[in-house]
ZAMARGU-4260 file (C-alpha; in steps of 0.2 Angstrom, whole numbers, plus 5000, padded with zeros to 4 digits):
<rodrens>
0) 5764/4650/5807 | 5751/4652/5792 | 5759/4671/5788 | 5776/4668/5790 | 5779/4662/5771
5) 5768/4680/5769 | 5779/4691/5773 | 5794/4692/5759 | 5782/4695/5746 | 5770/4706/5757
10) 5785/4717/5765 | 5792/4719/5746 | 5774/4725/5741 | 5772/4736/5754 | 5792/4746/5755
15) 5791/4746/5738 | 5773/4750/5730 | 5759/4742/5721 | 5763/4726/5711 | 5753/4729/5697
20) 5744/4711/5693 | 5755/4704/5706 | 5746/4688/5713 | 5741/4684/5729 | 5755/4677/5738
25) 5756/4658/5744 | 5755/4653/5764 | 5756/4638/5770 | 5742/4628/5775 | 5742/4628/5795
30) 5728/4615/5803 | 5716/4622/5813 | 5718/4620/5830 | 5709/4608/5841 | 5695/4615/5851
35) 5696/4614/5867 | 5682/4616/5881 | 5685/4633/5885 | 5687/4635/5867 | 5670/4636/5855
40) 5673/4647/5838 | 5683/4661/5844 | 5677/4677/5836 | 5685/4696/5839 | 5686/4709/5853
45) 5685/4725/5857 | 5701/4733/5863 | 5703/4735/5882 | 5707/4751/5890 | 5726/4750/5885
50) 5733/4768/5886 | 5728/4777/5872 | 5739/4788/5861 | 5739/4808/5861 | 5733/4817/5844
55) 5753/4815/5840 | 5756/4795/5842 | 5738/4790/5837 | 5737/4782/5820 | 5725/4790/5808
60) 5716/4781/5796 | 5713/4795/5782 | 5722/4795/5765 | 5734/4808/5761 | 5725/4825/5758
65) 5729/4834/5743 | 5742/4847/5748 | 5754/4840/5761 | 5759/4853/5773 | 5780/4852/5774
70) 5781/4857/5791 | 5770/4846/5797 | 5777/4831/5787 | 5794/4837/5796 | 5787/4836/5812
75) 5781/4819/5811 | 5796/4813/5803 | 5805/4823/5817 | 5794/4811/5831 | 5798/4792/5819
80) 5815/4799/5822 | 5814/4803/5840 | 5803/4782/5842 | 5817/4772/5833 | 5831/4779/5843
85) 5820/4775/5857 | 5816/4759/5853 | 5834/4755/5849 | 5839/4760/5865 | 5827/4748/5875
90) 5834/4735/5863 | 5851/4738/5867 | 5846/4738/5885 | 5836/4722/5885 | 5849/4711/5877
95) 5862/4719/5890 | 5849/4708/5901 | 5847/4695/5890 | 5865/4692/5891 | 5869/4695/5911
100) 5851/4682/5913 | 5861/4668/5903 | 5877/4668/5910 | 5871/4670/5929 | 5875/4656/5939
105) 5863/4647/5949 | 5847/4650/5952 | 5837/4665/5945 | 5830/4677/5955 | 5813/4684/5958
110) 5823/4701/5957 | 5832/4695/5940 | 5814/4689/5934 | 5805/4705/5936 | 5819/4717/5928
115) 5820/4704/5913 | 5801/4706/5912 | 5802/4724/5913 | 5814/4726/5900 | 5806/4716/5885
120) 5789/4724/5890 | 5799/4745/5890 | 5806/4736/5872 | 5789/4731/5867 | 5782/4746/5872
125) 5794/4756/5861 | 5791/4745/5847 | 5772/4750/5849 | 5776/4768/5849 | 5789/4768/5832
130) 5774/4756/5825 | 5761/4769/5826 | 5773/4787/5823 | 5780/4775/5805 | 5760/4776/5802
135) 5756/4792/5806 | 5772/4798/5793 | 5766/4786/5779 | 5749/4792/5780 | 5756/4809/5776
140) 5771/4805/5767 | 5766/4790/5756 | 5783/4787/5747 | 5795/4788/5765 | 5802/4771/5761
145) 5810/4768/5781 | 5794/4773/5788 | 5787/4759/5776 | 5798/4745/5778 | 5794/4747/5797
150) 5779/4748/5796 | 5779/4732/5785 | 5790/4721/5796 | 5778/4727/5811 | 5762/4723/5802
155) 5769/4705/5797 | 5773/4704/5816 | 5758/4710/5824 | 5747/4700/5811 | 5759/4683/5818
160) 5757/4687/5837 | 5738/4691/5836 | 5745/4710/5842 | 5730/4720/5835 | 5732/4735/5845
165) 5737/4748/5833 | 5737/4735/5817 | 5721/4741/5810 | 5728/4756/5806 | 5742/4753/5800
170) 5735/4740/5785 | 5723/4753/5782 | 5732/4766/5781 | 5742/4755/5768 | 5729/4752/5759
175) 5726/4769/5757 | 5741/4770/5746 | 5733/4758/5734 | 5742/4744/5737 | 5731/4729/5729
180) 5734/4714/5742 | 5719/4703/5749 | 5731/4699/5765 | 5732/4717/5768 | 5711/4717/5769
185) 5710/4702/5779 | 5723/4709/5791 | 5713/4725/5794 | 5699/4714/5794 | 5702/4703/5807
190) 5712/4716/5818 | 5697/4728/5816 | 5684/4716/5822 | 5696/4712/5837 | 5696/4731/5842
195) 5679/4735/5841 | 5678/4743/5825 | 5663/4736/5814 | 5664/4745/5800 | 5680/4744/5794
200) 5680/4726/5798 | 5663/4722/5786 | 5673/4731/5773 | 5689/4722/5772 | 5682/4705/5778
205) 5668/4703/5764 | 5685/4704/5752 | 5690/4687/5760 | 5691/4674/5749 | 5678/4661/5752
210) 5692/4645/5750 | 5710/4641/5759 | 5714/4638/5779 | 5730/4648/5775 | 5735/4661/5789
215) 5723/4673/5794 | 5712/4667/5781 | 5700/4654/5791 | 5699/4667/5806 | 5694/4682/5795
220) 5680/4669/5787 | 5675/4665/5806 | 5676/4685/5812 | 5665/4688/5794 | 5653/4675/5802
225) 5652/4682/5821 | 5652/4699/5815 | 5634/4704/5817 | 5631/4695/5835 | 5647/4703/5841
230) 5643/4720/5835 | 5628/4717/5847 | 5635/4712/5862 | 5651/4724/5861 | 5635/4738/5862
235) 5628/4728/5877 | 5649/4726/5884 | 5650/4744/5883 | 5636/4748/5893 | 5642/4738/5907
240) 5662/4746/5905 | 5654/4763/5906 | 5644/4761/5922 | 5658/4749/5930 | 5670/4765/5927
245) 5659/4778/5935 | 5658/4764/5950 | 5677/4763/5949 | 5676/4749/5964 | 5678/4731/5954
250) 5692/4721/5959 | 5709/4721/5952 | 5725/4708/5950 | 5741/4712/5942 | 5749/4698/5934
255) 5770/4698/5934 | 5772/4689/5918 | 5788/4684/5910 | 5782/4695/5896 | 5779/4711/5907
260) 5762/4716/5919 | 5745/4712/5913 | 5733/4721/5923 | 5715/4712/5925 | 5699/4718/5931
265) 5687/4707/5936 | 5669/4705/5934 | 5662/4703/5952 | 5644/4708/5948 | 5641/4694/5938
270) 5652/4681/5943 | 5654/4686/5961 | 5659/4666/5967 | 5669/4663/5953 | 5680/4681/5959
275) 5680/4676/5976 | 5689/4658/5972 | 5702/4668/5960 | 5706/4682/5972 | 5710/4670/5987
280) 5720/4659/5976 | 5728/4675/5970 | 5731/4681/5988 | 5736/4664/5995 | 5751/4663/5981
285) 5743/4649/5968 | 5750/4657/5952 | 5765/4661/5956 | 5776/4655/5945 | 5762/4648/5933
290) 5765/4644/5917 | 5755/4648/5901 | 5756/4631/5895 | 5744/4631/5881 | 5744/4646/5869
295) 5733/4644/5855 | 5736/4657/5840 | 5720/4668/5836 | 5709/4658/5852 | 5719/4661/5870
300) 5733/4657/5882 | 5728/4645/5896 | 5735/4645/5914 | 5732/4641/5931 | 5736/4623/5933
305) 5754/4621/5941 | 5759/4605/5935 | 5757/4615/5916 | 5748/4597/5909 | 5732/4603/5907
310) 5726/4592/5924 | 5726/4605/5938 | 5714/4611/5950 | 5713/4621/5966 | 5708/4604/5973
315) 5688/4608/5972 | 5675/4613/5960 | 5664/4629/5958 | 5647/4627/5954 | 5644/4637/5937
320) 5638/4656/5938 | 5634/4669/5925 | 5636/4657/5910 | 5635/4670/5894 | 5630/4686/5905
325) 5644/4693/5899 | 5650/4690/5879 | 5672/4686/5878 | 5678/4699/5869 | 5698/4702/5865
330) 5707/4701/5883 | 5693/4692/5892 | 5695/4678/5906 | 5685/4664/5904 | 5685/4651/5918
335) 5692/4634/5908 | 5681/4617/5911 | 5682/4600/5909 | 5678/4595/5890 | 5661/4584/5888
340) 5668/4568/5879 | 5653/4563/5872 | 5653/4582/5864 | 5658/4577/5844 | 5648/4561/5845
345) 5632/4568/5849 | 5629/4587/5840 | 5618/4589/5855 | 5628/4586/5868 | 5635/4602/5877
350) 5655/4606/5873 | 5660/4607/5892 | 5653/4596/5908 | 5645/4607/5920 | 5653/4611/5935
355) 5668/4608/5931 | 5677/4626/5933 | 5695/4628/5945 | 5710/4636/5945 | 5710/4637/5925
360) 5708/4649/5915 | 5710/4656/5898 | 5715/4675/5893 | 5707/4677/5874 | 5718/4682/5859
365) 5703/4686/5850 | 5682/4686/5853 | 5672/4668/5853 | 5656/4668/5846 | 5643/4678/5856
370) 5630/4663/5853 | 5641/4652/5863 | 5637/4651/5880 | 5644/4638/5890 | 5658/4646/5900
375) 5659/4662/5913 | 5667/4677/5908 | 5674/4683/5925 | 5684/4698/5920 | 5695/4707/5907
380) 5710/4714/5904 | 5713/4733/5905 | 5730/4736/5899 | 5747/4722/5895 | 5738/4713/5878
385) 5756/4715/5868 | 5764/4705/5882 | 5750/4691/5881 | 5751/4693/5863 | 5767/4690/5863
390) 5769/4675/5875 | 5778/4657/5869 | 5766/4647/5858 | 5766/4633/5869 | 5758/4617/5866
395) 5748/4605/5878 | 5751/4591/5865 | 5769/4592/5860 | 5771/4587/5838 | 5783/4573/5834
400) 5799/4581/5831 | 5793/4598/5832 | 5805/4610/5841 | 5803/4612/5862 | 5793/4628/5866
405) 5797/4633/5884 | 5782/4641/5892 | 5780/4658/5899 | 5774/4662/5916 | 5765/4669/5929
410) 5780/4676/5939 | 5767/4685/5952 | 5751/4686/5955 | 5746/4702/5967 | 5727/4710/5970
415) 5728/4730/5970 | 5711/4732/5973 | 5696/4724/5982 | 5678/4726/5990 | 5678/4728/6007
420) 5673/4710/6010 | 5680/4690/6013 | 5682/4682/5998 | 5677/4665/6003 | 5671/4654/5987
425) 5657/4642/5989 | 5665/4626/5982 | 5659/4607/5974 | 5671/4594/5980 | 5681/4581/5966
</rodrens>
């Protein structure tokens, strides 16, 4: 991954200060990835309604005032304290798991699965929590060097995993302290415009530098170019949130992935065919034990096909519906179709063949291009990002000699909420 050679020279600048004419630190050149149907150019998100932190656990993105108060430094340093013993307990606890999952005999369990699952995600979830108290201390007390170094290694981490909850603040509230780094900019950059924040992601992502395919580099160049459209539709997208909460009646899945619960919430107003095919699939057991089987860093995870070769269907079609009503934003599921090969021989030629949409779908790492609209945007997801963020890279085409990526999985699919109605799809036959 293009930040991976990034983070010795970035974690040293951060722990340890400002390198005065320091240059910009060399990442290997990482090919773009090969766009597929579903794909188009990728742009960033809003945040979805993840749990938000309280006043004590949210990150603040001020610099230090000019008289710090003691006791409040104390406190926060009290509450870091109080995260990593947490988190090193749910560590502790999960490799207790790990251990007992590989040296079970036979076959695993749905059980064994499930409390796997459930004890990465509580480990993740501390992580989160030590992530965003380390900032809230730096922000106050800049020279705490354990709250920096963690704060470092998680920004590097977040920054590889395309984890941008909380990560905007964090390289913000680094650069606060004067640390001179581009990386750092492009970090808050990208991970600003993938939360929703505009104007912190027009500062740092006009710093990018205008050559190089390193890392984040080519997607802060793409988020620089999407900006003004997405600031857009994100106002439109959050007309429709609000008046979808006060109705409090769209359907709902819960994912059981092998990375913890991803809840969904999908968009039955504007795509009410393409929700009623994905409900009776869920409901007649279709993605259970699903795997991601393509995982495209900075674009999306793709699922839904069972045989995980990029070939599968529910056996039918479904006639397109609501194609660009709805812009995909961070967390967004977009129904995957059928690549048009005749698309990069003629410029004119549409990316995807119409009708083409099934059991496929794509859950987006970050927002595509609001001017791209070829796909149905059927829903979104309200709270798990970190564990989609943090699935196996897998690869549909595997590289020669390149190490094997096991896929992760739909463990269980389960609807926890519907209309009052069948779900019956109208369908196109193959």
């Amino acid at each position: 991954m293009g930040l991976r050679n990034l983070a010795a020279p970035l974690l040293l600048t951060i722990c340890w200060g400002s390198m005065a004419g320091a240059q910009e630190p060399a990442v290997d050149e990482k090919p773009a990835a090969e766009q597929t149907a579903a794909e188009s150019v990728p742009a960033e998100q809003k945040p979805t309604d993840e749990s938000k932190p309280s006043d004590e656990s949210k990150p603040s993105d001020e610099s230090k005032p000019a008289e710090v108060d003691p006791a409040a430094v104390k406190k926060l340093q009290a509450v870091f304290d109080q995260r990593v013993e947490d988190w090193r307990k749910a560590t502790q606890e999960l490799w207790v798991e790990v251990n007992e999952f590989h040296t079970a005999t036979g076959d695993v369990k749905f059980s064994e699965q499930i409390r796997w699952a459930q004890r990465e995600s509580a480990a993740r979830d501390a992580m989160q929590a030590t992530f965003i108290a380390a900032t809230n201390l730096v922000s106050l007390d800049h020279e705490n060097r354990e709250a920096r170094a963690f704060m470092a290694q998680s920004i590097i981490y977040h920054a590889q995993n395309d984890w941008y909850e909380g990560l905007k603040e964090a390289a913000v509230a680094m650069l606060a302290l004067g640390i001179k780094d581009v990386q750092l900019n492009v970090i808050a950059g990208v991970a600003a415009a993938a939360t929703g924040d505009f104007e912190v992601a027009k500062e740092n992502l006009e710093l990018t530098p205008n050559e190089g395919d390193e890392g984040l580099m080519k997607v802060a160049r793409r988020m620089d170019y999407i900006l003004t459209p997405l600031q857009e539709a994100w106002k439109k997208e959050q007309k429709l949130r609000e008046a979808e909460a006060k109705a409090d009646d769209l359907p709902r899945v819960l994912l059981k992935t092998t990375r913890g619960e991803v809840l969904v919430e999908l968009f039955e107003n504007e795509a009410p065919n393409t929700v009623a095919s994905f409900i009776s699939l869920v409901e007649d057991g279709f993605y259970d034990n699903v795997p991601f089987y393509q995982v495209v860093e900075h674009e999306f995870a793709q699922t839904g096909d069972r045989d995980g070769d990029g070939s599968g269907t529910a056996d039918y079609r479904l006639p397109d519906e609501a194609i660009g009503e709805r812009a995909i934003f961070r967390g967004s599921l977009v129904m995957a179709k059928i690549p048009n090969p005749n698309a990069e021989r003629d410029p004119d030629a549409s990316g995807t063949i119409p009708n083409t949409g099934s059991s496929q779908f794509l859950i987006t790492l970050l927002p595509f291009n609001p001017d791209y609209k070829e796909l149905c945007c059927f829903g979104r997801v309200v709270s798990g990002m970190g564990a989609i963020s943090t699935l196996n890279r897998a690869k549909l085409e595997k590289e020669k000699d390149a190490p094997v990526v096991l896929p992760d999985s739909i463990i269980e699919a389960e609807v926890v909420r519907k209309r009052d109605h069948d779900y019956k799809p109208e369908t196109l036959p193959y």
